[in-house]
N, C-alpha and C positions, 0 to 999 in steps of 0.2 A: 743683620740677620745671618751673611755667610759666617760671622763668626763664631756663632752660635752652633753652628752644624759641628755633627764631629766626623773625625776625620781619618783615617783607615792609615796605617804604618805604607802604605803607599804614596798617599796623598800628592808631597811632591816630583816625583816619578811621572805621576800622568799628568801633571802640570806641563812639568819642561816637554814631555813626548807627544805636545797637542791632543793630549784628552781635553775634551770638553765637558767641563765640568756639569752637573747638577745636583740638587735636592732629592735625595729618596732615601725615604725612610726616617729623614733626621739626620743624614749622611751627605756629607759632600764626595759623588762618585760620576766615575766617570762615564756616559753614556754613549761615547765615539770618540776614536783618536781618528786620524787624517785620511787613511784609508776609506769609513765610511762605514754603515750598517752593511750592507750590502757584500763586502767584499769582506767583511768579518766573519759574516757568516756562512761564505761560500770555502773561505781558509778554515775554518772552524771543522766542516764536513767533510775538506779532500787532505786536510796536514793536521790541524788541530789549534787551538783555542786556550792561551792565557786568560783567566779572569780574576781578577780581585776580588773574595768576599768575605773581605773580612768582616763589613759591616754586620754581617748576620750575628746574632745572639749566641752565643756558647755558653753552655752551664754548666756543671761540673757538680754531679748529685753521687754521692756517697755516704758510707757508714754501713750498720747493720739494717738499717729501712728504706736504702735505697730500692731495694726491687718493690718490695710491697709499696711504696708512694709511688714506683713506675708504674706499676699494674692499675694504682687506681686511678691517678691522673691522664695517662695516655692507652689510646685504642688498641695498640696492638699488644703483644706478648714477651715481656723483657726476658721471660726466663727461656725465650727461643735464642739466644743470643748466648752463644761461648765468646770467652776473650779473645778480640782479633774479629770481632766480627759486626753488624753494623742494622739496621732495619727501620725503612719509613714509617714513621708514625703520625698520626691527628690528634690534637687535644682538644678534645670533645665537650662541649656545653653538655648541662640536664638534657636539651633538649633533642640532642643528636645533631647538634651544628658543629661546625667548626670553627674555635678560636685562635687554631691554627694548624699548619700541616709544619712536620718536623722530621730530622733524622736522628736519632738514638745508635750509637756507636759505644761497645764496651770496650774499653781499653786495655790493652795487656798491660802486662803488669810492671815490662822495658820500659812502659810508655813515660818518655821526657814530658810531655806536654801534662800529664797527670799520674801521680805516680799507679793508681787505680780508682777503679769506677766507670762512672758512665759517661759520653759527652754527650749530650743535645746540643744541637742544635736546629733553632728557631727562626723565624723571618726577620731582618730588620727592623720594618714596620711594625709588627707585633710585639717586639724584644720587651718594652717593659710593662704591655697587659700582658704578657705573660709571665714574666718574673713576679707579677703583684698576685695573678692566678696562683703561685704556684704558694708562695709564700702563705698565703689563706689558709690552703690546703697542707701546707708543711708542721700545720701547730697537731694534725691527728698523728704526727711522725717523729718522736721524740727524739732517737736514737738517727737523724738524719743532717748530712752533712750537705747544703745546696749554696754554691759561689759560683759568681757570677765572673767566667773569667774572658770576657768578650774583648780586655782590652789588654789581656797578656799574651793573648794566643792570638796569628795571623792567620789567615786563611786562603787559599788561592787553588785555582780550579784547574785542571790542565783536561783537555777533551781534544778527539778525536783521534784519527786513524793511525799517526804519528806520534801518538802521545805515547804511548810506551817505549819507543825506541828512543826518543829524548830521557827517559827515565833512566831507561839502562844506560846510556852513556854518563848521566853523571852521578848515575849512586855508585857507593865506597866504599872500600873496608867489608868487616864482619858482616855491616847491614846492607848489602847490596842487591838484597834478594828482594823480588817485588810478591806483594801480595798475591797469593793463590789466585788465577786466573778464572776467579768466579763473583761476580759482584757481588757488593754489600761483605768483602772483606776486607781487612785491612793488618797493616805489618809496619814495624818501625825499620826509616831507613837513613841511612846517612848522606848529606847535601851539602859536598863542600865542608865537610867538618861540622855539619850541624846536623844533631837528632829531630827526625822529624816523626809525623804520623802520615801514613799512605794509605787511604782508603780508596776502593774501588767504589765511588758513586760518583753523582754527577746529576745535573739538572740541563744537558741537553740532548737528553733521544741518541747519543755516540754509544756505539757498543762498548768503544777505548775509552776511561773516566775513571778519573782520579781527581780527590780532593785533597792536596794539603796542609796538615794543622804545623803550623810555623812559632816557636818562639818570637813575638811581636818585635824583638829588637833586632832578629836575624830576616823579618822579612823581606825587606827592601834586596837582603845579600843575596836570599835565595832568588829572590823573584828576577832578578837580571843578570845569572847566571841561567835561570830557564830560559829567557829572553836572548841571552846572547847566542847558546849553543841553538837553541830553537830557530832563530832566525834562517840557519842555511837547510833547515825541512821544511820550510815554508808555515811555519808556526806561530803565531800575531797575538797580542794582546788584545781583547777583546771587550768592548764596553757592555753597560746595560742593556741596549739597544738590540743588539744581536743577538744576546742573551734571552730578550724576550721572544725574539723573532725565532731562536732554534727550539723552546720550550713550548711552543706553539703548534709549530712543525710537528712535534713528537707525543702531541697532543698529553702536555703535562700540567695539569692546573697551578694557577698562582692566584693567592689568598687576596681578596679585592674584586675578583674576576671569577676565578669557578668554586671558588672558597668563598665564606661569610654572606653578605647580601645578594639580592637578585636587582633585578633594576626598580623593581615596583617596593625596594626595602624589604622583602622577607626575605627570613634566613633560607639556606640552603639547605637541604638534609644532606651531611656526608653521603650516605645512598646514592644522590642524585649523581658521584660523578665516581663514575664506575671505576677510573686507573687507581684514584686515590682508594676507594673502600676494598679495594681486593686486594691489596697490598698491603695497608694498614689496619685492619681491624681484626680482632682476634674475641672469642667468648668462650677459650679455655676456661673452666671451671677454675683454675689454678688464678684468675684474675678476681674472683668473685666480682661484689658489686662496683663496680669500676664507672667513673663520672658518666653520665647518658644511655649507660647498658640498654636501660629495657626500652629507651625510645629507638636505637641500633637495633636492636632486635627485632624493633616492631620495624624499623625502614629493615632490615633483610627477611625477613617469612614474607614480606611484600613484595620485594623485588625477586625475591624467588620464587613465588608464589606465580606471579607473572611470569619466568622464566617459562615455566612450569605449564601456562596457558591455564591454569585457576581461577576462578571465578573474582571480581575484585571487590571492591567497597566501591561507593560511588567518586567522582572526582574529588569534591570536596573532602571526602573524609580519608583519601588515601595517605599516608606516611610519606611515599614519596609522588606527587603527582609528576615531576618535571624530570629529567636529567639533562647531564651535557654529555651533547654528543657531535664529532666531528664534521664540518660541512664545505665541501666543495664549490669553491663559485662556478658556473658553468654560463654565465651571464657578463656583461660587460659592466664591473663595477668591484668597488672593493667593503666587503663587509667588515663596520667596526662595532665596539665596542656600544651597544644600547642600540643599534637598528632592529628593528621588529621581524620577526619570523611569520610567516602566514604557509599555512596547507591545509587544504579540506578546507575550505574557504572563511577559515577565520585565524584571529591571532594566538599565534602556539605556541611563543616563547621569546627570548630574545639571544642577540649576542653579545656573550661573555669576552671575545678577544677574537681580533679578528686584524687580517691585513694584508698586505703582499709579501711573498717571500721568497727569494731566491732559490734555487738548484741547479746541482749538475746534471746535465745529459748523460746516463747511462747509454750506450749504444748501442748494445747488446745484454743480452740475459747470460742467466747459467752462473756457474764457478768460475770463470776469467773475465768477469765482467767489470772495468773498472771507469771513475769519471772521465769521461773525454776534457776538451778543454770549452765545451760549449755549453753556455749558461742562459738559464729564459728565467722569467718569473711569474708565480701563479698565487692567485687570490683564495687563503683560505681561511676558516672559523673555527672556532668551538661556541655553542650556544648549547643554553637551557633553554631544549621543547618539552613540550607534551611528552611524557613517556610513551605512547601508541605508537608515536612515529616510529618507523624501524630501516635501519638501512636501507638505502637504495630510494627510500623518500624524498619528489622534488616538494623545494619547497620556494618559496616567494621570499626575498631580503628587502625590507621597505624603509627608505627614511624620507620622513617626509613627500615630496610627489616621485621620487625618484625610487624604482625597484629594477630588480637582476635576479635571476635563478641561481638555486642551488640543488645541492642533492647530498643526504649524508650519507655520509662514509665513516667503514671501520675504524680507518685511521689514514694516516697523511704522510706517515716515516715508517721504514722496517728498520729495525736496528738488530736484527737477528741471524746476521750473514756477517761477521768482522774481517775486515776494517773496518767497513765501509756502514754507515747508514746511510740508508736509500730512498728515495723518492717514492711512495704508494700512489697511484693516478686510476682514476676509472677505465672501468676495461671492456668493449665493448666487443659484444662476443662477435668472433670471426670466423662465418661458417665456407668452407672450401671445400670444393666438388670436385676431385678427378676424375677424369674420363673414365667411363664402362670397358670394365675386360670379363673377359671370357672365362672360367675355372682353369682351362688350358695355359691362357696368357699368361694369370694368377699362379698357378701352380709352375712353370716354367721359372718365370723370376723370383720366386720365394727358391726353387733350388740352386738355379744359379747364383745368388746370394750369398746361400748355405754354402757353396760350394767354395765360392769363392772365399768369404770369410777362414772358414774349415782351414784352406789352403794356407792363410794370411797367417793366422794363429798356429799350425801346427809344423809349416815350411819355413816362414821367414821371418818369424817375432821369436824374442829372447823373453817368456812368461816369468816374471819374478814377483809375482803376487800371490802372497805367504797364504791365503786362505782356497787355493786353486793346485788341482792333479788333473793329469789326463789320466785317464784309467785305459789297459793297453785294450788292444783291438778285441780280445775275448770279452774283458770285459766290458768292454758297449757292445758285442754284439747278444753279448746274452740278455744286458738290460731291454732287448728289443724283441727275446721270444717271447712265446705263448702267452706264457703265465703274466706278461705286463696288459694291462686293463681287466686284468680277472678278479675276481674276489675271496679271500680267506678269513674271514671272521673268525675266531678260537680265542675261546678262554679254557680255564685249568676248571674243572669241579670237582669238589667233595665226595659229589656220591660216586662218582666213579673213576675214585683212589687218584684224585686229584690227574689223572688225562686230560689235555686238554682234548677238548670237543669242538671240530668244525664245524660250522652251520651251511657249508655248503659243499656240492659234490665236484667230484673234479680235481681235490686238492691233495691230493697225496704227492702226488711228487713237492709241492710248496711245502707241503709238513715235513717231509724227509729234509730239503732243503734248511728249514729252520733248526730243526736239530742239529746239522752238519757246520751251521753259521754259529749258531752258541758255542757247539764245542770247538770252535779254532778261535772264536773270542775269548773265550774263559782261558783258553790254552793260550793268548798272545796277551789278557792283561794279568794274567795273573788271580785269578776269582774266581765264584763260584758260582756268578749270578749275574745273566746278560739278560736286558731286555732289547728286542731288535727292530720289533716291528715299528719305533719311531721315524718318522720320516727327514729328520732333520735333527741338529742340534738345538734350533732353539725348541723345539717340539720336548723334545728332552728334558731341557729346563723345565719347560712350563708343567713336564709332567710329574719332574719332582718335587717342583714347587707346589703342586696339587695335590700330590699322595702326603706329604709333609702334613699342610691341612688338615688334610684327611684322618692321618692318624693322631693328630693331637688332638682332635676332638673324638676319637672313640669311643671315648668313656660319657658323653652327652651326645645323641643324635637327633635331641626333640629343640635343643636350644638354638639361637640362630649359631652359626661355625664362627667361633674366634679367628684370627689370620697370625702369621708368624709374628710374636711380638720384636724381635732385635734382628736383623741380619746383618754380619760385617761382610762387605765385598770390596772388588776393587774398583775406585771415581772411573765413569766412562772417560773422563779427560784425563784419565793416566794410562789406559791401554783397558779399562775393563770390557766384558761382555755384552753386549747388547743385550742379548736375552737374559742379564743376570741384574740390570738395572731397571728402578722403576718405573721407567719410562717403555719398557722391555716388556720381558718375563714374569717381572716379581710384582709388578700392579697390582694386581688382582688377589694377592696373597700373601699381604705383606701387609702390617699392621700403619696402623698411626700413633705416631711417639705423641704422648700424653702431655709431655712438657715444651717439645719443637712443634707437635704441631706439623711436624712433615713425616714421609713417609720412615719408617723405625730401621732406615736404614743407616749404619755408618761405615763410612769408607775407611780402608787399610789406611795407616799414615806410612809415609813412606821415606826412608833416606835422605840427607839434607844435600849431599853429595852426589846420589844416586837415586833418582824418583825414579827411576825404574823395580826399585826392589824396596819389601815390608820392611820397617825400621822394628824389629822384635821386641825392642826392649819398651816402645812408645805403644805397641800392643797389649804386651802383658799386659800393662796399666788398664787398657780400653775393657777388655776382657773381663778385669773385676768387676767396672763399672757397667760396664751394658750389660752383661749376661746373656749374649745372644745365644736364639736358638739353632740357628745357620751358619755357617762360616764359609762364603761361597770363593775359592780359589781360581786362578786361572783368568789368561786375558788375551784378548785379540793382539796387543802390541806387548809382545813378550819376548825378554831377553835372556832369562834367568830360570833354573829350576823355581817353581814355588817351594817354601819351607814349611813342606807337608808334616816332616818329623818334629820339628821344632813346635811349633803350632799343637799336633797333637800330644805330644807331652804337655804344654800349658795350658791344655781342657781337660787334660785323663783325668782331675782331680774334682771337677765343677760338677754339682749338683742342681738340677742335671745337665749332663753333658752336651754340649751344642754336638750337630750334627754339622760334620766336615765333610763340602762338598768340594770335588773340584771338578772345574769346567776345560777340559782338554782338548777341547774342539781343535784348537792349533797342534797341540804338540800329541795327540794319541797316536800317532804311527812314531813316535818316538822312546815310547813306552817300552822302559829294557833298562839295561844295566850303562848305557853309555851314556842316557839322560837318567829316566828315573822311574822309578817303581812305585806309583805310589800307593798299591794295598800293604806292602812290606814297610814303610812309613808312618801306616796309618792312618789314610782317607777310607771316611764311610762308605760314598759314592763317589762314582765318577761317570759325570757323561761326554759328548762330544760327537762330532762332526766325524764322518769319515772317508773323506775327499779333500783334506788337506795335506799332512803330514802321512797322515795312512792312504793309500794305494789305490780306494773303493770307491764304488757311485756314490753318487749323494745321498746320504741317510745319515741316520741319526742312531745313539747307541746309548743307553744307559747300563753301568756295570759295580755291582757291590757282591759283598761276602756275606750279606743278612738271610743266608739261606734258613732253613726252617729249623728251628729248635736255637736259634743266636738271639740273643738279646732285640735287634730290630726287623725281625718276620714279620709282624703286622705292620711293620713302614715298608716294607717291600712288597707285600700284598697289598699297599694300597698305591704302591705306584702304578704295579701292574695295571691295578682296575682303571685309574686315571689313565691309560694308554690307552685299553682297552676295555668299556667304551667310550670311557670320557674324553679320549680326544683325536679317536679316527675309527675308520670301519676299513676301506681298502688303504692297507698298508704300501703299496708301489710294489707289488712283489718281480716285476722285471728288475726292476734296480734292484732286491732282496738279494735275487738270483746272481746278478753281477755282480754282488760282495761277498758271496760265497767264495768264488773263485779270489778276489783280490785279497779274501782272508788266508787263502792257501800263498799266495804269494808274500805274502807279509809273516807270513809265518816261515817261509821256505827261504827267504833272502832276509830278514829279521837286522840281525845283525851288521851283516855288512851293509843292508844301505843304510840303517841308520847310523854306523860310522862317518860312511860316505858324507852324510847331509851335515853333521854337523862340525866336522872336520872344512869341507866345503864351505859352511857359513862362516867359520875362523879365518879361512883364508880371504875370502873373498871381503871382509870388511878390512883385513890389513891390505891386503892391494887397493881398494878406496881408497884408504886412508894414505897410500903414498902417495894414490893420485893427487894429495891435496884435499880431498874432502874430507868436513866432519862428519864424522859417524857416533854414533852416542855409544852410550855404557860405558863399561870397567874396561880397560885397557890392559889390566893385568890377568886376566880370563883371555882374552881375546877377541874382547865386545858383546860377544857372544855366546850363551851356552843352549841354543835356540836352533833353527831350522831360520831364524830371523834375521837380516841386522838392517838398523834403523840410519838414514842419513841425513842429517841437518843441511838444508841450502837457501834458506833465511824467509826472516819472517812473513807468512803470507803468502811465498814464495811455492809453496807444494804443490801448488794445482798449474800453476804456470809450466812449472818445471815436469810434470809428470805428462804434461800434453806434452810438452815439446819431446819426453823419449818414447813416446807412440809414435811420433812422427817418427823416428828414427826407430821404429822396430823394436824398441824396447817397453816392455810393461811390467810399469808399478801400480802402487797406489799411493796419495799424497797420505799425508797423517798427521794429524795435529801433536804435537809435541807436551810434557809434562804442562809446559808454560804456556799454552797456545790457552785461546780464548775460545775456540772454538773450528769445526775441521775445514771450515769457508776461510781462516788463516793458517789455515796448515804452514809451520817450518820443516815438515818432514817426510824422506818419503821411505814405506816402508815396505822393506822388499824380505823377500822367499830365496833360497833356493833347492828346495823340494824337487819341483818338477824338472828344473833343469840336469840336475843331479841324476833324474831318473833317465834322462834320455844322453846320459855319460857325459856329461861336462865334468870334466875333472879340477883340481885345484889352481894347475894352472894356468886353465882354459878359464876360470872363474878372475884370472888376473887379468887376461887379455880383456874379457868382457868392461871390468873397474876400468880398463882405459876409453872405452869408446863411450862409457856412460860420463867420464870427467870431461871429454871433448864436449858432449850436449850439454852437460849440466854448468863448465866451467868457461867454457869460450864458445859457447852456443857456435856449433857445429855441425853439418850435417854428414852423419854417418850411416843413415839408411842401406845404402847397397852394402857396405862392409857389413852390417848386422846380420841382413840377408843371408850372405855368403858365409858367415858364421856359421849360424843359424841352418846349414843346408850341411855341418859337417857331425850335424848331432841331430840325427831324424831316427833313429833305430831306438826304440824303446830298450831299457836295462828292467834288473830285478822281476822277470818273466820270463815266461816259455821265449825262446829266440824264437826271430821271423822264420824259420827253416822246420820247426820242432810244431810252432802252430797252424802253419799252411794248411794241413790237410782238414783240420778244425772249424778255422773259417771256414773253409770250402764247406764244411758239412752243416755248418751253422746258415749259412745263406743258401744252400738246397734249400733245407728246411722253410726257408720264409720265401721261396719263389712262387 
């Protein structure tokens, strides 16, 4: 019978290394080497996890009908899929069951392992009903090329926290660059001389996951070269065993268990198990009738219908009565596989997979929170109940006379903080009483606090956090007269000769004020058209993202409002805007791409050399093909002018022309001839922050040339109106008033400080960088052409590193890097020197600093009292009235409020 099994290009390997051999699937593989389940899967979650799979099914479907046989054989959407990139799929019975769960990967076109097309792959166990599925289905597909290449191609998994740092040390050459730092992608790289494929997935709940595709005669080479160097990060080979126990954990179904039958033999509905159907199912029109559509359809109007709290059909006649959902033992016992679930005093379901499974003790919460060395194990399930049940339901686990509590739960793993995936445990609310105080006690220790803090940040910290100003002493004290908690409502009307009209009394000195603040904006960017009263920059955005709306549908005001169809901006994981990403700003107003199926936005491509900046020539391309209406500029992690001129020249010709925003939040107090001009370039719009790089309280500023009788008047009268009313009533007019004044100073010192700032920023990354630290960007600029510069101090590494220069008086912020996975692995931290600049740190006062931050950062050092003392020789604000010129001011300002 062993001879009969076949056998994976590892085979011997886990022989000699005391894998313990068995049966699955048809496969002789290995379910435990000497270490143990237990300790596989604890290495697997704190360094990471070799696995062999190759036994799973590969197929290789091409020609001119490979999409169309993809669309109709599998759930999800192939045409969401550019080359380089990867998506879970189910292959769907008539009946909306599952005859298998699958991953669908398109190949570039580099790709050794196929020269193009698509790879599937499918489960071991199902590999040839599903090859004999598919072939059935292949005769409606003429023009279709389907090979079965499961026994040329290797396969091997590499997972967890350490995985990537084993990658970069042994990829080579040309191909050494790892897939985009966003799952379900993938990139060809080189291993030891051999072409491989690198996809970002994975089947165990790790946020770090990569899969393998091996030429089958190179596997053994590559596999104990990952083996060898792996060994000293504490990175193990890892059996079936483990593999099931982490997939469990991460509550990820496997076909036998939460796929195919129940325990009583009926099928499953897809529906029932919620991780797979929201991930792989798609009813894009673009797929028409596609194998089980309308029974899918009928399990989703049900399941959302229930979402929804709608009325239902009876149990019997529901689509989906059951799903699986996650279950905590909270009882003394271990749930497996076929024990009976009971709540509300009868039987609701059973369990799908179920067991013990180890973790590490986190010790702490927060962003420095990492595994100790202390390990417990906890009892948990996935079962199909009743669908009524609903989180936080206990429930009864019975086998035969023996039963134990449970209670389900969302889930069992977070895998949404990298490195690390984490343990999810029930939480049981902790209610804490402090002692009774008095408004006096209360009010005493809230200023002393203030005071103190006040002191800490303004006396003996070095502020180098690029989205942070002190604004000087005039301006907070005025953000604190009168007019702050008052009210100015105004809009512009028609009937009379477009004035705006206040709606309330009291406001003329705010009216005067607003006028006085436009014209030294329009005078400091360059324009003809400020709006002021937004309160922030993202407020900004969202208001042009609103007026944009607005005025594309002009011409229909009875039909429901269309939303932007295209916008290019820049990936949040390469420095873009919060407020300019979907997740942001542009939600609400931003279409959905017809054929992704996600939101109709695409990100700049960037530099292969330099992901800090647009690669132009790889735009233009995008530009013909998308058509966008938007083209949103500008980033929180910015080193570089944006290529405002260039850009606009390759739209002046588009019919019609996208509208070029750029997001200045960072760099508008930089706004000149030393960085950059961008209405003389050619941006439509531009909004931004005005309390980073500019001088002013915190507000928000929207500025273009669409004055009236220019081609975009109606897009500028519909921002207004989205400002005003559509998304405030009291604008902050204390703070309005405190930017008046910092507009007078940024107008009055313009030039020289932002010499200062970015002359300063040059310096201050070459003095890092003698220190020994990496600093990113172009070395032939001077890293910088920014108020910015960015520091590399290793992977993950950002938020450890950025507490310990708080500790010592210094303040950044960590930052995830082009290649970070997300800002919980921050490699980077990213610093400002704006503010410091303003209170005269000179160039090479900016060198002295590079040394006390390479003492913390490089030989962990404690330099606090020296920072201090720095820190105490730069307290006189610059680019303002001197302390001697505004003495009498204060004094007259703090009458005033006595």
């Amino acid at each position: 019978m062993e001879q009969e099994r076949k056998k994976t290009p590892l085979n011997s390997w886990h022989k000699e290394h005391g894998g313990q051999m068995v049966e699955f699937g048809g496969w002789q593989m290995p379910v435990v080497y000497k270490r143990g389940i237990i300790e596989e899967h604890l290495s697997t979650r704190r360094y990471g996890g070799l696995f062999d799979i190759s036994h799973m099914g590969r197929f290789l479907i091409g020609g001119k009908d490979a999409v169309p046989f993809l669309q109709h054989v599998l759930t999800n959407n192939a045409l969401a899929l550019d080359p380089g990139m990867a998506q879970y799929t189910l292959i769907s019975n008539e009946k909306g069951g599952a005859i298998d769960d699958a991953y669908l990967y398109q190949l570039s076109e580099d790709d050794p392992t196929a020269p193009s097309g698509y790879l599937l792959v499918v489960n071991a166990a199902n590999k040839e009903k599903d090859w004999t599925w598919f072939m059935e289905h292949k005769k409606k597909f003429r023009n279709l090329a389907l090979e079965d290449k499961t026994d040329e191609i290797g396969m091997v998994a590499l997972q967890g926290p350490r995985a990537k740092e084993l990658l970069v040390k042994v990829l080579q050459g040309a191909h050494s660059r790892l897939p985009d730092p966003w799952r379900n992608r993938l990139r060809v790289c080189e291993v030891d001389g051999v072409m491989i494929t690198v996809p970002r997935t994975g089947y165990t709940g790790e946020p770090l996951c990569f899969e393998l595709f091996i030429p089958r005669e190179k596997t053994q080479l590559i596999w104990e070269y990952l083996v060898s160097v792996g060994e000293e990060m504490g990175i193990i080979p890892v059996g079936l065993g483990a593999r099931d126990t982490l997939r469990l954990e991460a509550n990820l179904p496997l076909y036998g268990h939460e796929l195919g039958l129940d325990a009583t033999g009926k099928e499953i509905p897809i529906y029932a198990v919620p991780s797979a159907a929201r991930l792989a199912m798609s009813f894009s029109s673009l797929k028409e009738d596609f194998i089980g559509r309308d029974s899918l359809k009928n399990q989703f109007e049900e399941v959302k219908a229930r979402e929804d709290r709608l009325p239902l059909a009876p149990k019997e006649k529901q689509w989906v009565p059951k799903r699986v959902q996650p279950i905590t033992v909270t009882g003394q016992g271990i749930a497996r596989q076929g024990y009976e679930i009971f709540a509300n005093g009868g039987l609701l379901g059973h369990v799908t997979s179920g067991t013990m499974v180890p973790y590490w003790v986190f010790p702490a919460s927060g962003i420095l929170s990492e595994p100790s060395d202390e390990k417990k194990m906890r009892s948990i399930a996935l079962a199909y109940v009743d669908s009524d049940l609903e989180e936080g339901q206990k429930v009864e686990i019975r086998q035969r006379a023996k039963s134990f509590e449970g209670v389900i739960v969302e889930r069992h793993l977070s895998s949404e903080a990298p490195p690390y995936a984490r343990p999810i445990f029930l939480q049981e609310a902790a209610v804490k009483k402090g002692p009774e105080r008095g408004l006096k006690d209360l009010t005493t220790l809230l200023v002393n606090k203030a005071a103190q803090n006040t002191q800490w940040r303004q006396k003996d910290t070095i502020n180098l956090i690029p989205s942070e100003q002190t604004p000087s002493l005039l301006v907070r004290l005025l953000t604190i007269m009168d007019p702050s908690g008052r009210y100015a409502e105004h809009r512009e009307m028609k009937a009379f000769g477009d004035k705006e009209v206040f709606y309330y009394q009291g406001t003329k000195f705010i009216e005067e004020v607003e006028v006085l603040l436009k014209e030294e904006l329009r005078k400091f960017m360059g324009c003809t058209e400020v709006e002021t009263r937004v309160i922030s920059g993202q407020m900004a955005n969202a208001a042009v993202f609103s007026g944009l709306v607005d005025y594309l549908n002009r011409m229909d005001r009875k039909s429901e409002p269309r939303r932007i169809r295209k916008v290019i901006n820049h990936h949040l994981g390469r420095g873009g805007h919060l407020s300019a990403q979907y997740m942001g700003g542009l939600r609400d107003y931003v279409a959905r791409d017809p054929i992704t199926e996600r939101a109709a936005v695409v990100e700049f491509p960037v530099l292969e050399d330099n992901p800090y900046q647009i690669d132009l020539k790889k735009l233009e391309d995008l530009l013909g093909f998308h058509k966008p209406e938007l083209i949103v500029l500008g980033k929180s992690m910015t080193l570089h002018r944006e290529p405002v001129k260039e850009i606009a020249q390759m739209v002046s010709g588009m019919n019609p022309r996208p509208i070029l925003h750029y997001d200045m939040a960072h760099v508008i107090g930089l706004t000149g001839p030393h960085f950059q001009e961008p209405f003389k370039e050619g941006v439509d719009i531009v909004t931004g922050s005005t309390h980073k790089t500019y001088l002013g309280s915190q507000r928000g500023v929207i500025a273009s040339n669409m004055s009236e009788g220019t081609e975009y008047e109606e897009l500028w009268d519909a921002i207004g109106r989205r400002v005003f009313p559509g998304s405030l009533s009291n604008h902050h007019l204390g703070t309005l008033l405190g930017l008046l004044l910092a507009a007078y100073e940024m107008n009055a010192f313009k030039l020289d400080y932002q010499k200062a700032v970015i002359s300063n920023a040059k310096a201050f990354a070459r003095a890092l960088k003698d220190q020994g630290l990496k600093v990113e960007g172009d070395p032939k600029i001077g890293y910088t052409e920014t108020h910015q510069v960015i520091v590399r101090v290793g992977y993950g590494k950002g938020p450890e590193i950025a507490e310990r220069l708080e500790e010592n008086n210094i303040i950044v912020n960590y930052q995830g890097a082009p290649d970070d996975e997300g800002f919980t692995a921050a490699s980077c931290l990213r610093t400002g020197v704006q503010e410091m600049t303003r209170f005269g740190i000179k160039e090479k006062d900016f060198g002295e600093l590079a040394g006390y931050m390479s003492q913390v950062i490089l030989h962990n050092r404690s330099v606090a009292k020296e920072v201090s003392q720095f820190r105490k020789r730069f307290t006189e604000m610059k680019y303002c009235l001197p302390n001697a010129e505004a003495a009498s001011l204060v004094g007259r300002l703090l009458e005033a409020i006595q």
